[in-house]
DRENDO-1510 file (C-alpha; in Angstrom, 1 decimal, always signed):
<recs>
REC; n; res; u; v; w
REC; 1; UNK; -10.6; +17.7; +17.6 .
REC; 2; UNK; -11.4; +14.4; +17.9 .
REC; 3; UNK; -10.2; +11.8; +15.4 .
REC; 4; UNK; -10.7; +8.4; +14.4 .
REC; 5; UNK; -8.5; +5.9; +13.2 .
REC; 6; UNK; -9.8; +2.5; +11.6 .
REC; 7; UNK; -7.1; -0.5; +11.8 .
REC; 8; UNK; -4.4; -1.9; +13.2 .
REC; 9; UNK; -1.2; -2.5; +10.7 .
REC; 10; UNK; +2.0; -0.8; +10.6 .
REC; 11; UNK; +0.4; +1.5; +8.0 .
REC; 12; UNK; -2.1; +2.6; +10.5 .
REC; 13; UNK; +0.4; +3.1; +13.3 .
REC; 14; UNK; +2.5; +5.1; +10.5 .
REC; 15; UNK; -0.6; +7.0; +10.3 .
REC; 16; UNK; -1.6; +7.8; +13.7 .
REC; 17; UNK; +2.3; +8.7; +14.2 .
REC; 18; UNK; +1.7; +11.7; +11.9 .
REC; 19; UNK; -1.5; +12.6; +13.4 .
REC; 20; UNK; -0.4; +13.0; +16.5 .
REC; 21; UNK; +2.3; +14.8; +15.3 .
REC; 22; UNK; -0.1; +18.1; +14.3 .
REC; 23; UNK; -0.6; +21.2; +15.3 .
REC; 24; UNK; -3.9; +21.0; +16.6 .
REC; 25; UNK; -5.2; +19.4; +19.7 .
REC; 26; UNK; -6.2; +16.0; +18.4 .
REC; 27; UNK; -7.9; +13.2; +20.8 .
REC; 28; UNK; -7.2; +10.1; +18.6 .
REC; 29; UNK; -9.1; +7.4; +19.3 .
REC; 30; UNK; -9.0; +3.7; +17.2 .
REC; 31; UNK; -10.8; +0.7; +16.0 .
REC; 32; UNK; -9.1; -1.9; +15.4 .
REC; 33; UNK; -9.6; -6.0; +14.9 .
REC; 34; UNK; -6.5; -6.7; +17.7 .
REC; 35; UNK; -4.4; -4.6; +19.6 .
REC; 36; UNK; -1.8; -2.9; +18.5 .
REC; 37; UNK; +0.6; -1.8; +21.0 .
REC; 38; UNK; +2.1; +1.5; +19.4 .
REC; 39; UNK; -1.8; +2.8; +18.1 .
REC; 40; UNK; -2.9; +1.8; +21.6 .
REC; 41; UNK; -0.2; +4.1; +23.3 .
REC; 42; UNK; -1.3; +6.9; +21.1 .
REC; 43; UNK; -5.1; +6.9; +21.6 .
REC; 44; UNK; -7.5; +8.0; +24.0 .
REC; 45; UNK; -9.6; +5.0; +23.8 .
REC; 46; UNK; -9.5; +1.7; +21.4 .
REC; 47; UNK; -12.4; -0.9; +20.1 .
REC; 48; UNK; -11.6; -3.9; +19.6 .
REC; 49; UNK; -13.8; -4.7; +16.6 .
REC; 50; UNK; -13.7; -6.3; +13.1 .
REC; 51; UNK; -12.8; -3.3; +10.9 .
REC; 52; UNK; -15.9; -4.1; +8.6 .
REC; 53; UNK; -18.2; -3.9; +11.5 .
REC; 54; UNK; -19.4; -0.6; +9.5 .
REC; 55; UNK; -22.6; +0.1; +12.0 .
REC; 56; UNK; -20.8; -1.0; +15.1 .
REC; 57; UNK; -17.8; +1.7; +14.3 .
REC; 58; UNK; -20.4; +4.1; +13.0 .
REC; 59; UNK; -22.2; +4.3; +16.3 .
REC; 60; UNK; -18.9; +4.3; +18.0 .
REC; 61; UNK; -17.6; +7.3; +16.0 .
REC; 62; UNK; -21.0; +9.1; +16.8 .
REC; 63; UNK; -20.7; +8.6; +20.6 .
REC; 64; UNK; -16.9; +9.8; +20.9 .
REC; 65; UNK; -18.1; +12.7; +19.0 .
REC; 66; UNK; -15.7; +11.8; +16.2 .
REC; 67; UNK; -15.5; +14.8; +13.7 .
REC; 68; UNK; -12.6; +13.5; +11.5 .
REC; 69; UNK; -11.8; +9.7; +10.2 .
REC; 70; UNK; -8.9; +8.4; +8.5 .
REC; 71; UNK; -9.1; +5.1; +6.9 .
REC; 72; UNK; -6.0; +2.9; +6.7 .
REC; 73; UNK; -7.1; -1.2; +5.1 .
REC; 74; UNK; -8.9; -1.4; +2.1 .
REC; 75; UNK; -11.8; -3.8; +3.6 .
REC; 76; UNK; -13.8; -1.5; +5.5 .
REC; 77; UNK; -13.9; +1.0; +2.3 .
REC; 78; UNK; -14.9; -1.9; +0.4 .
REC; 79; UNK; -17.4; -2.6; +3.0 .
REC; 80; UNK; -18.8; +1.2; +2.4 .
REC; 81; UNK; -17.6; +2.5; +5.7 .
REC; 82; UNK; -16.8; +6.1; +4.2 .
REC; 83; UNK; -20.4; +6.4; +2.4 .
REC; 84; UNK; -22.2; +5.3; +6.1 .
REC; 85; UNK; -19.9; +7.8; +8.2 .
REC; 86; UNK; -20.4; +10.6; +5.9 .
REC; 87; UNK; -24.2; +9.9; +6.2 .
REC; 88; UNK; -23.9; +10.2; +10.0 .
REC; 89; UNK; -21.8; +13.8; +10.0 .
REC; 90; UNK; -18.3; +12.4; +9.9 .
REC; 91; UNK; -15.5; +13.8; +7.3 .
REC; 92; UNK; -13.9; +10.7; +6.0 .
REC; 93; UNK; -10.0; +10.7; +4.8 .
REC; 94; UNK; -10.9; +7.8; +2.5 .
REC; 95; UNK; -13.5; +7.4; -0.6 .
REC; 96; UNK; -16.4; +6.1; -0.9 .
REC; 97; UNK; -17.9; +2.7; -1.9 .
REC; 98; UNK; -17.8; +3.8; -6.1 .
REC; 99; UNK; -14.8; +5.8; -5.9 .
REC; 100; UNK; -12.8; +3.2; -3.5 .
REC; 101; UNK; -14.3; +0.4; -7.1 .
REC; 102; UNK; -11.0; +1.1; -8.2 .
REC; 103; UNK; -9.1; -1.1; -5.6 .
REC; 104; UNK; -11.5; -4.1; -4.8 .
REC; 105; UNK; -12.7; -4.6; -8.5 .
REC; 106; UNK; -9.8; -5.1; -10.8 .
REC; 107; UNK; -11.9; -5.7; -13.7 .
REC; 108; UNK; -13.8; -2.8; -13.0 .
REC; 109; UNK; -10.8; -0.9; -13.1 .
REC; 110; UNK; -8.9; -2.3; -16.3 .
REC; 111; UNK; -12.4; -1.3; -18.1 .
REC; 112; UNK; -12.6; +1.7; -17.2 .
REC; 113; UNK; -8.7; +3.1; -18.0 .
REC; 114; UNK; -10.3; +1.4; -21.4 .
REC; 115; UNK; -12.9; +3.6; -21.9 .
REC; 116; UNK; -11.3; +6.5; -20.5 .
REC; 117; UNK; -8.6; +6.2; -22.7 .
REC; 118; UNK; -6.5; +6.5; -20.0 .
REC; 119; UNK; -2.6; +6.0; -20.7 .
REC; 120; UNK; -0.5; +3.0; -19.3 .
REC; 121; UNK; -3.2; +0.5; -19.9 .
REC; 122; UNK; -1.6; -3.2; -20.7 .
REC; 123; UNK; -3.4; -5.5; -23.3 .
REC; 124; UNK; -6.1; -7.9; -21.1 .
REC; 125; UNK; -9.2; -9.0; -21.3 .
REC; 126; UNK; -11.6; -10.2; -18.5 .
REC; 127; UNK; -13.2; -13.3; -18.4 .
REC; 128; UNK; -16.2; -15.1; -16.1 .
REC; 129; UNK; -16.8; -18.8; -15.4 .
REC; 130; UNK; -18.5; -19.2; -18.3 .
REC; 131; UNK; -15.8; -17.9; -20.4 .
REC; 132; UNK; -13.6; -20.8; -19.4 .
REC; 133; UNK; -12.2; -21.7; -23.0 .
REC; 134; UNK; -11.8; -18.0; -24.6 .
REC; 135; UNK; -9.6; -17.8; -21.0 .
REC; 136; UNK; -7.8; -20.2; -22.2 .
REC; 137; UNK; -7.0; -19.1; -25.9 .
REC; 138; UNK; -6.6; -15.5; -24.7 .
REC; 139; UNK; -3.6; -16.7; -22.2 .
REC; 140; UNK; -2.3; -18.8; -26.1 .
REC; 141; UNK; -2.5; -15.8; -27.5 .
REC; 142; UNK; -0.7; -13.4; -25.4 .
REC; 143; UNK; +1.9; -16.5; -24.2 .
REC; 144; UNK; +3.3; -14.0; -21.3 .
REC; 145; UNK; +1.0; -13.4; -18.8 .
REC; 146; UNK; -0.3; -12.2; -15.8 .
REC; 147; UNK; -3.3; -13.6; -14.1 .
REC; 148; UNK; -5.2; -11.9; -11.3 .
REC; 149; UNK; -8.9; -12.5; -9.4 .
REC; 150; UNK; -10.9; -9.3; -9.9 .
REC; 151; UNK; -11.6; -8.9; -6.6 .
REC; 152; UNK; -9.2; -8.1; -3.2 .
REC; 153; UNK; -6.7; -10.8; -2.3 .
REC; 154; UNK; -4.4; -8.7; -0.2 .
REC; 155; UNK; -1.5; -8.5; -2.3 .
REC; 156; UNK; -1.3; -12.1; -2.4 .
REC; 157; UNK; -3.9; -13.9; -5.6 .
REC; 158; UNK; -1.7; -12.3; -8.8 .
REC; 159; UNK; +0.3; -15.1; -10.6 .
REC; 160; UNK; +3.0; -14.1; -13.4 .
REC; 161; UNK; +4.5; -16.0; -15.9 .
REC; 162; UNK; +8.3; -17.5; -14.8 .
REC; 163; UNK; +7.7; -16.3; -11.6 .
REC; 164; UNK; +4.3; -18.7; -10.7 .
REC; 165; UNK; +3.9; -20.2; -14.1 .
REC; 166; UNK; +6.4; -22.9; -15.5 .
REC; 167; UNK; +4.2; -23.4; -18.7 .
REC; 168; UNK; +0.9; -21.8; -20.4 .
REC; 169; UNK; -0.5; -25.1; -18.9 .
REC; 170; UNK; +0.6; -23.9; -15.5 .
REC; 171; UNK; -1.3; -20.6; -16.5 .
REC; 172; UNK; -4.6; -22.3; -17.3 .
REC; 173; UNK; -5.1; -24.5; -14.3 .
REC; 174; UNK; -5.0; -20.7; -12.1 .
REC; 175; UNK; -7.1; -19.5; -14.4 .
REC; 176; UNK; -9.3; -22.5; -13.4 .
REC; 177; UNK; -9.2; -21.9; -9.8 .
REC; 178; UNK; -9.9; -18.7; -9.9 .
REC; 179; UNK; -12.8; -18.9; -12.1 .
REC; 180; UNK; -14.3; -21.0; -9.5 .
REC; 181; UNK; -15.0; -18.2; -7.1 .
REC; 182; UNK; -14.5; -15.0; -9.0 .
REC; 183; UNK; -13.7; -13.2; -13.1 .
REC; 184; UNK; -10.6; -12.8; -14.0 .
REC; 185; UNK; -8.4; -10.6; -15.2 .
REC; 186; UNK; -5.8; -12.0; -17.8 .
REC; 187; UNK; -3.3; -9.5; -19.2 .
REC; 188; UNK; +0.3; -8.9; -20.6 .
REC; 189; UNK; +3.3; -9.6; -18.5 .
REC; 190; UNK; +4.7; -6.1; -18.3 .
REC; 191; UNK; +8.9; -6.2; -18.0 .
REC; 192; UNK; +10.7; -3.2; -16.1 .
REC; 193; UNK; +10.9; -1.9; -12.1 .
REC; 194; UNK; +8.7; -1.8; -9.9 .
REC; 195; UNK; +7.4; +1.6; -8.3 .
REC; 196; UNK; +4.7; +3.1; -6.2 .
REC; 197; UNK; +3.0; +6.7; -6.0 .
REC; 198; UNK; +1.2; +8.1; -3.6 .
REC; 199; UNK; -1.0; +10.9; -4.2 .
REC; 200; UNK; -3.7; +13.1; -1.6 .
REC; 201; UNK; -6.5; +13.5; -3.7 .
REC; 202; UNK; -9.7; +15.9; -3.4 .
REC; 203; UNK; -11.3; +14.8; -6.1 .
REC; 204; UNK; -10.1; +17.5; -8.4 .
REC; 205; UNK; -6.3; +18.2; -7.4 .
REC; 206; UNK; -3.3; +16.0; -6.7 .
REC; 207; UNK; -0.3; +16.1; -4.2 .
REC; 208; UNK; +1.9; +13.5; -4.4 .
REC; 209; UNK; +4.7; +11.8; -2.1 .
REC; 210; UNK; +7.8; +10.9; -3.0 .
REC; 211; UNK; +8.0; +7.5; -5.1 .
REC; 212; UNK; +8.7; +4.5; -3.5 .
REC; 213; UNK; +9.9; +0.5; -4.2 .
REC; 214; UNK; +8.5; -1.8; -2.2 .
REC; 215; UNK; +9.8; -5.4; -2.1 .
REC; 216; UNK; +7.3; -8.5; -2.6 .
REC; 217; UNK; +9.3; -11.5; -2.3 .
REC; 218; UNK; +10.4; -13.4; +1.1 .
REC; 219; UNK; +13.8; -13.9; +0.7 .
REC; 220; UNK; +16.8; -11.7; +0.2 .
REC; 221; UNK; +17.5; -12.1; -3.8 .
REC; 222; UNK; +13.6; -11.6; -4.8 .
REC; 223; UNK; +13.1; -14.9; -3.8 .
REC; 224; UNK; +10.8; -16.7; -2.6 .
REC; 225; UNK; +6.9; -16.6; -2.5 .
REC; 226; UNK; +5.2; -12.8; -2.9 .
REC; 227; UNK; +4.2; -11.2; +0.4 .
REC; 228; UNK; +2.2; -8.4; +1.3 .
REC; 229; UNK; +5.7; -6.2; +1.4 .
REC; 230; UNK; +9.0; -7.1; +2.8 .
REC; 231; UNK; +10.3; -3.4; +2.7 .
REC; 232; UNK; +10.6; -0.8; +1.1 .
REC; 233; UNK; +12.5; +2.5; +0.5 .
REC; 234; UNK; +12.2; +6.1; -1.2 .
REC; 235; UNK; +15.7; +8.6; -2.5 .
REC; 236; UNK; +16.4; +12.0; -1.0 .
REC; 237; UNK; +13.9; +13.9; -3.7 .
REC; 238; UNK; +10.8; +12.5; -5.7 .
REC; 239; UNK; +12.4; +10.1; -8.1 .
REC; 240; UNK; +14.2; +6.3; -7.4 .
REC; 241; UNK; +17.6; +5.5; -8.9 .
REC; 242; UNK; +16.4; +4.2; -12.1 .
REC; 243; UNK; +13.9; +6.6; -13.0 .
REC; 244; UNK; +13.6; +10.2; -14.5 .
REC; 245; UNK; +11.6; +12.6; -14.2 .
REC; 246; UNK; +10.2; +12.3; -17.9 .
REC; 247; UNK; +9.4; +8.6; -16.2 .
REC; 248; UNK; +7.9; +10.4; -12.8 .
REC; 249; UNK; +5.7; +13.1; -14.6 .
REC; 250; UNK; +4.3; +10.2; -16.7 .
REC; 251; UNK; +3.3; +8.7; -13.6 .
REC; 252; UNK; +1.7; +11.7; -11.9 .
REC; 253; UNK; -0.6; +12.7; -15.5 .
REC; 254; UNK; -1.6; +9.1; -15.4 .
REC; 255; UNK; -3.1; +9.6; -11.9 .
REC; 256; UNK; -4.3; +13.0; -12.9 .
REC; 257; UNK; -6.3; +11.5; -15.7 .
REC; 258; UNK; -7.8; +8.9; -14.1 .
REC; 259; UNK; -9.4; +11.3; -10.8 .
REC; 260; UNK; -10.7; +13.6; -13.9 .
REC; 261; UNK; -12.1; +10.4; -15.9 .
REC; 262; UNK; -14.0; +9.6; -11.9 .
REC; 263; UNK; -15.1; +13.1; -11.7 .
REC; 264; UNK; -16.8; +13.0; -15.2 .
REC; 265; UNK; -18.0; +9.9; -14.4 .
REC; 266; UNK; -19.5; +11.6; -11.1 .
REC; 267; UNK; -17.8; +10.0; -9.0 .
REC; 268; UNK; -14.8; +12.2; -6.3 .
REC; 269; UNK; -12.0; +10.9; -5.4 .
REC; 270; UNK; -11.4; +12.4; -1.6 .
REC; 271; UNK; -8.5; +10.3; -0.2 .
REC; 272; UNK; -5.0; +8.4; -0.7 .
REC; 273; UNK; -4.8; +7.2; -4.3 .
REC; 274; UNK; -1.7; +5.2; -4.8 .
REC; 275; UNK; -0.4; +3.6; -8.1 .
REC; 276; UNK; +1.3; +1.2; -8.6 .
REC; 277; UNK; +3.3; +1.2; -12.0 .
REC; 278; UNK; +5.8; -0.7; -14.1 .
REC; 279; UNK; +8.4; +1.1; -15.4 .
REC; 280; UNK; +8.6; -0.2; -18.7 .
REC; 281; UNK; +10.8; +0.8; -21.9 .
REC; 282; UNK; +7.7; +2.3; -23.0 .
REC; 283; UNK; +7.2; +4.3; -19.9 .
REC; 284; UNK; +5.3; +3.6; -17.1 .
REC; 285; UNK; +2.4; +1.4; -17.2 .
REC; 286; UNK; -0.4; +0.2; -14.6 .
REC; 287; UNK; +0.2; -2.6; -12.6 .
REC; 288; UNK; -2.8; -1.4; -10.3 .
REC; 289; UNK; -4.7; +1.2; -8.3 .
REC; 290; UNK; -5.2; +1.2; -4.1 .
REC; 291; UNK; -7.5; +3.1; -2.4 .
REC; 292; UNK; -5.2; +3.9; +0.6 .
REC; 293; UNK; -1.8; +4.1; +2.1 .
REC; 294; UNK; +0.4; +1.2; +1.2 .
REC; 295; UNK; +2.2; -0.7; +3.7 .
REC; 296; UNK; +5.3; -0.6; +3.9 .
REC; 297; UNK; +4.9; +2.5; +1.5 .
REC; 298; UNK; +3.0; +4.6; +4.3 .
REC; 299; UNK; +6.8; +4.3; +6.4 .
REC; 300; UNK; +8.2; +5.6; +4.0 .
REC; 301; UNK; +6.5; +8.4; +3.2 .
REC; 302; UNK; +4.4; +9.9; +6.4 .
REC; 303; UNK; +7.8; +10.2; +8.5 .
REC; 304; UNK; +9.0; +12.4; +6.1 .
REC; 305; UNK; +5.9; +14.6; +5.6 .
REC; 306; UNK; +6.5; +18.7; +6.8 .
REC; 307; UNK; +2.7; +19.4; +6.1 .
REC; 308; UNK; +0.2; +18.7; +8.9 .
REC; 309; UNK; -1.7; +15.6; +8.3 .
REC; 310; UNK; -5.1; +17.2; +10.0 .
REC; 311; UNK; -4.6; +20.3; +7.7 .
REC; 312; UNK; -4.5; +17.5; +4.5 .
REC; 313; UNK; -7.3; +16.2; +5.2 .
REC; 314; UNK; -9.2; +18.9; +5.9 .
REC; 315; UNK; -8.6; +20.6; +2.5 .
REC; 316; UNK; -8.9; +17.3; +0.9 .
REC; 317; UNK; -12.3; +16.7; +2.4 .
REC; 318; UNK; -13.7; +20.3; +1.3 .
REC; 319; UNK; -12.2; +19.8; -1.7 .
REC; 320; UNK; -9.3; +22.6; -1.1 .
REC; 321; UNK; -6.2; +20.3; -1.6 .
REC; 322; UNK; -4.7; +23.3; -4.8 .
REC; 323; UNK; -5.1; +26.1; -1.5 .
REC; 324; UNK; -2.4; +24.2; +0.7 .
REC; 325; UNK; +1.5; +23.7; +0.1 .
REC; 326; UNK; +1.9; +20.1; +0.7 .
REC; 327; UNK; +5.7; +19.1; +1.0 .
REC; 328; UNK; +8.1; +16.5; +2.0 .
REC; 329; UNK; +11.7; +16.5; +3.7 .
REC; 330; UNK; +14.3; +15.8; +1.4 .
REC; 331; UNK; +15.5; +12.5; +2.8 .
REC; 332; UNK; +16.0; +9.0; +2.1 .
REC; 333; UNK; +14.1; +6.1; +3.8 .
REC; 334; UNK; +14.2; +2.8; +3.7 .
REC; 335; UNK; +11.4; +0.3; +5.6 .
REC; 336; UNK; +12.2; -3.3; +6.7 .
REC; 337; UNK; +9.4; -5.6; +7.9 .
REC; 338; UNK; +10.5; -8.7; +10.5 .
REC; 339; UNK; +8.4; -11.1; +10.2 .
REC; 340; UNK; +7.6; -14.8; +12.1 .
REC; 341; UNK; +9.9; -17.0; +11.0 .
REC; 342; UNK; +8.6; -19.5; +8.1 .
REC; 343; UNK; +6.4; -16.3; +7.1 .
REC; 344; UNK; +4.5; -16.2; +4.3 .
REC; 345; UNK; +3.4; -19.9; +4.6 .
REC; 346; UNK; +4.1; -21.4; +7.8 .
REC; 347; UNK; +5.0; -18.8; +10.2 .
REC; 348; UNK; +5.0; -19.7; +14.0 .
REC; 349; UNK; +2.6; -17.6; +15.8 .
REC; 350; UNK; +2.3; -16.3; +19.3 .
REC; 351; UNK; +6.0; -15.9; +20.3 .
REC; 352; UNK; +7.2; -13.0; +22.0 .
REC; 353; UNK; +9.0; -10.1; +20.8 .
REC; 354; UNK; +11.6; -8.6; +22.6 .
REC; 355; UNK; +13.2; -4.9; +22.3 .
REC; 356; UNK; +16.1; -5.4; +24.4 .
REC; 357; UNK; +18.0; -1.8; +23.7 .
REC; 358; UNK; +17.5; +1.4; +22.0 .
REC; 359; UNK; +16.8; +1.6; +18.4 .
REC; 360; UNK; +19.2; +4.1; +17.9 .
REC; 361; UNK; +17.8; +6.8; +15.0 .
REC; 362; UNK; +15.6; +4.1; +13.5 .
REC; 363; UNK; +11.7; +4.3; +13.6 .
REC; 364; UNK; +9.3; +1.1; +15.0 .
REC; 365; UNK; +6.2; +0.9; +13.7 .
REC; 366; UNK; +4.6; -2.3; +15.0 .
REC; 367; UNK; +2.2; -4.5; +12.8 .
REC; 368; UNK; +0.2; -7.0; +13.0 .
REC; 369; UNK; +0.9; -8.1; +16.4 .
REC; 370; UNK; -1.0; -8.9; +19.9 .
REC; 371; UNK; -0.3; -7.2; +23.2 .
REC; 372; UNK; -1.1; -9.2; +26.5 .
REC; 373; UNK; -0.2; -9.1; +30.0 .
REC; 374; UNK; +2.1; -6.3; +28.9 .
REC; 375; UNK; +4.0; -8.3; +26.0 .
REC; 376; UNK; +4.0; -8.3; +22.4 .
REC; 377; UNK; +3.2; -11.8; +20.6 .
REC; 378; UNK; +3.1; -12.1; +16.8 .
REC; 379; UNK; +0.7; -13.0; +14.9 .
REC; 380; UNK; +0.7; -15.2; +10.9 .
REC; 381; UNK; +1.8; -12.0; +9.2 .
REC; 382; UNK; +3.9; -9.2; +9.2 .
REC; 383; UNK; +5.2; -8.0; +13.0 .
REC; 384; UNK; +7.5; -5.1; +13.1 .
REC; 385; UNK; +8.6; -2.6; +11.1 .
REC; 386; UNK; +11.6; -0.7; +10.8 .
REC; 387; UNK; +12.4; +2.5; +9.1 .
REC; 388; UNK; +15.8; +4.6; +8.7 .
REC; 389; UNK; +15.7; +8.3; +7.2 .
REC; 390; UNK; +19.0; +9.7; +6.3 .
REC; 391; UNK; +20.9; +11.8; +3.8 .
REC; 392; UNK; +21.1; +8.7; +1.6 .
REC; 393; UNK; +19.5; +5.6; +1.0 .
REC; 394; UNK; +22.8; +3.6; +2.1 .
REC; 395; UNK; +22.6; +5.5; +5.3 .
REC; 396; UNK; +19.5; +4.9; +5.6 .
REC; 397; UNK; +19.9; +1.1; +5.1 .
REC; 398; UNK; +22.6; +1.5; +7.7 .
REC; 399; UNK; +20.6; +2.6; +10.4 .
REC; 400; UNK; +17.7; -0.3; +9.6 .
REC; 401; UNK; +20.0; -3.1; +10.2 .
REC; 402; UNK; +22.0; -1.6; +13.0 .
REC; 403; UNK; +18.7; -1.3; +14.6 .
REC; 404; UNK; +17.5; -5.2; +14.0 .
REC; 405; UNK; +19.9; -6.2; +16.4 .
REC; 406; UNK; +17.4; -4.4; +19.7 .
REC; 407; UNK; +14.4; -6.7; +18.5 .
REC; 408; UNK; +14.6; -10.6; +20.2 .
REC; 409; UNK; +12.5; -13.6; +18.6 .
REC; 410; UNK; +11.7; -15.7; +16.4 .
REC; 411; UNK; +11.9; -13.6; +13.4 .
REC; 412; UNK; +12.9; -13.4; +10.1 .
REC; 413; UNK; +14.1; -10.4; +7.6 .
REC; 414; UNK; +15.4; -9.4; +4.2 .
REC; 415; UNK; +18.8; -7.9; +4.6 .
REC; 416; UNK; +18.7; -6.7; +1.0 .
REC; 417; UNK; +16.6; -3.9; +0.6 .
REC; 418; UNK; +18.1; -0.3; +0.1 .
REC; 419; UNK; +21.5; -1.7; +0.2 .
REC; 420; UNK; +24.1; -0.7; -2.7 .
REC; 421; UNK; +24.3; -3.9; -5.0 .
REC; 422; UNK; +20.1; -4.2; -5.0 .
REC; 423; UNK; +19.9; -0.4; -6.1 .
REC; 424; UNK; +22.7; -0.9; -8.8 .
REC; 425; UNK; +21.0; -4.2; -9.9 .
REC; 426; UNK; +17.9; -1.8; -10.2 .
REC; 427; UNK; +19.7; +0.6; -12.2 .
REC; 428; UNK; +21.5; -2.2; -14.6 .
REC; 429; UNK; +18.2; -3.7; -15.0 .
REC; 430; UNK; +15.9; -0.4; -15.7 .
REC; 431; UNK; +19.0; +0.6; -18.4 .
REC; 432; UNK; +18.8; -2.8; -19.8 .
REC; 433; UNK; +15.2; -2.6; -20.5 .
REC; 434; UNK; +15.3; +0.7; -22.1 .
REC; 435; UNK; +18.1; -0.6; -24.3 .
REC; 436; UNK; +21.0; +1.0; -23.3 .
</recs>
């Protein structure tokens, strides 16, 4: 079978891991905007090409014969590169243009959970730039807010009150900017923990991976500016440390709702949905919908997965997902990213990175990085990633950091995630917030 891959980020070297990985005979083959040295090794052949080059990657998918395409990044869905490669013959691991809506349009999204009736909603309201003063009174109203752009920022345009904003003031003059060059979504500041859930979806059915916390901030301590994921790390089983399952099966019929409320709205869901929630005293509410793997969340997850990836797709892309038994290992993981040093605003670029001994029982999953003359340069973002899977999350920390010490450079990384005093600050927190 031969298989396409589109992008280049740890989450798509995650990805082409587990394909390789199946039981069939799978030729991989990759497009990608720069080289990435661990996809590279795994493919049969690689463009280089901007990933929303939809008609240059179409043709190339037609002339390798490409019969199955997973999608990693969120910009070529956006660009419609699902709707283009189904028109030419090609089962696409990744939704369309109106189903993928969900991701790149935020307002769209809030909206629609409104209509739907769909639960874990927060209290917003969407504005445009003529809309400036009603903004403006809706952030006096609510007083603790979030602000976000309706449209994709990777990870990086959502401002929150005491974490962006000093004052309302503070609030408004976002507000501003953002109105400038796209709506925006204004809604309630939601207080709890963090957590992620990944689902395969056919449109109909759901199977979900275990839940993960991924890790925005720079600096060990959550501080720091927000990046596009520091780390990240998922327990031995389908729940985190503060959760329940009453918290968890919230979760999942929230996702459940919302691929029926696309499918009466004609529109199915074949794909990765992944939510990300607030766990709130309430219960969980959403912080927002992807359209594919996160990253780091993909580490986290994939590695563990017993089910072939090819066999996934397959039934997810004939709508079959409910006819196969998709399961997990029982393990803990946790995901660290290094990143260049001064990352996320000033990080030096092009220095080499160095393995200099074994990894031990760690996983590398390299990022967004350039290989050249046979070396491995960084780029402004995220470089390497490292993942440990153990009995335990603490054991699983354990092998991360031993691991750091093989990778040479100029590189930077949080030291925090997965280790005991976070989790238990996660726990005091949750129990806090739920009264206790």
């Amino acid at each position: 079978m031969n298989v396409l891959l589109i992008g280049g980020g740890g989450r798509e070297h995650a990805i082409a891991e587990a394909i390789k990985r199946s039981r069939h005979d799978v030729k991989l083959y990759t497009a990608m905007s720069k080289r990435n040295p661990g996809i590279a090794r795994l493919s049969e052949d690689v463009l280089l090409m901007k990933e929303t080059e939809v008609e240059r990657i179409k043709d190339y998918a037609l002339e390798k014969g490409i019969e199955l395409c997973f999608i990693g990044p969120e910009a070529p869905l956006a660009a419609g590169m699902t709707d283009q490669l189904e028109a030419g013959g090609v089962r696409v691991f990744g939704p369309t243009l109106d189903a993928a809506r969900i991701e790149f349009d935020k307002a769209w999204t809030r909206n629609f959970m409104q209509e739907h009736k769909i639960k874990g909603n927060p209290h917003f309201k969407v504005f445009d730039r003529s809309q400036l003063r009603e903004a403006h009174e809706f952030i006096d109203l609510l007083g603790d807010v979030v602000v976000k752009p309706a449209g994709l920022t990777g990870g990086k345009g959502v401002r929150v009150m005491g974490d962006h904003f000093r004052t309302l003031d503070d609030a408004k003059e976002y507000t501003d900017l953002v109105l400038e060059k796209d709506d925006v979504v204004i809604e309630e500041r939601l207080v709890g923990e963090e957590f992620t859930l990944q689902a395969f979806s056919d449109g109909t059915h759901l199977s979900f991976a275990p839940a993960v916390q991924d890790h925005k901030r720079a600096y060990d301590g959550d501080r720091g500016p927000n990046t596009g994921g520091m780390g990240s790390y998922s327990d031995a089983g389908e729940t985190l440390p503060f959760m329940n399952y009453y918290d968890l099966d919230a979760a999942r019929e929230i996702m459940q709702e919302t691929i029926d409320a696309l499918k009466a709205d004609g529109i199915i869901y074949k794909g990765l949905l992944y939510g990300q929630f607030m766990l709130t005293r309430e219960g969980p509410k959403v912080i927002e919908f992807n359209a594919r793997f996160g990253d780091p969340e993909a580490m986290n997850t994939l590695p563990l997965l017993n089910t072939d990836i090819i066999d996934i797709a397959e039934h997810v892309t004939t709508g079959k997902l409910n006819e196969l038994d998709v399961s997990f290992k029982e393990r803990a993981s946790v995901c660290k990213y290094l990143v260049p040093e001064g990352y996320p605003e000033d990080p030096v670029t092009d220095t080499e990175i160095r393995i200099t001994e074994p990894l031990g029982d760690a996983l590398l999953f390299y990022s967004s990085v350039y290989e050249k003359d046979g070396k491995v340069y960084t780029t402004s973002s995220r470089a390497i990633a490292l993942v440990g899977i153990a009995e335990n999350i603490i054991e699983a920390e354990a092998i991360v950091e031993e691991a750091m010490h093989a990778i040479k450079g100029s590189l930077h990384a949080r030291h925090d995630i997965g280790t005991e005093q976070l989790l238990q600050q996660r726990i005091d927190h949750m129990n806090q917030v739920r009264g206790r």
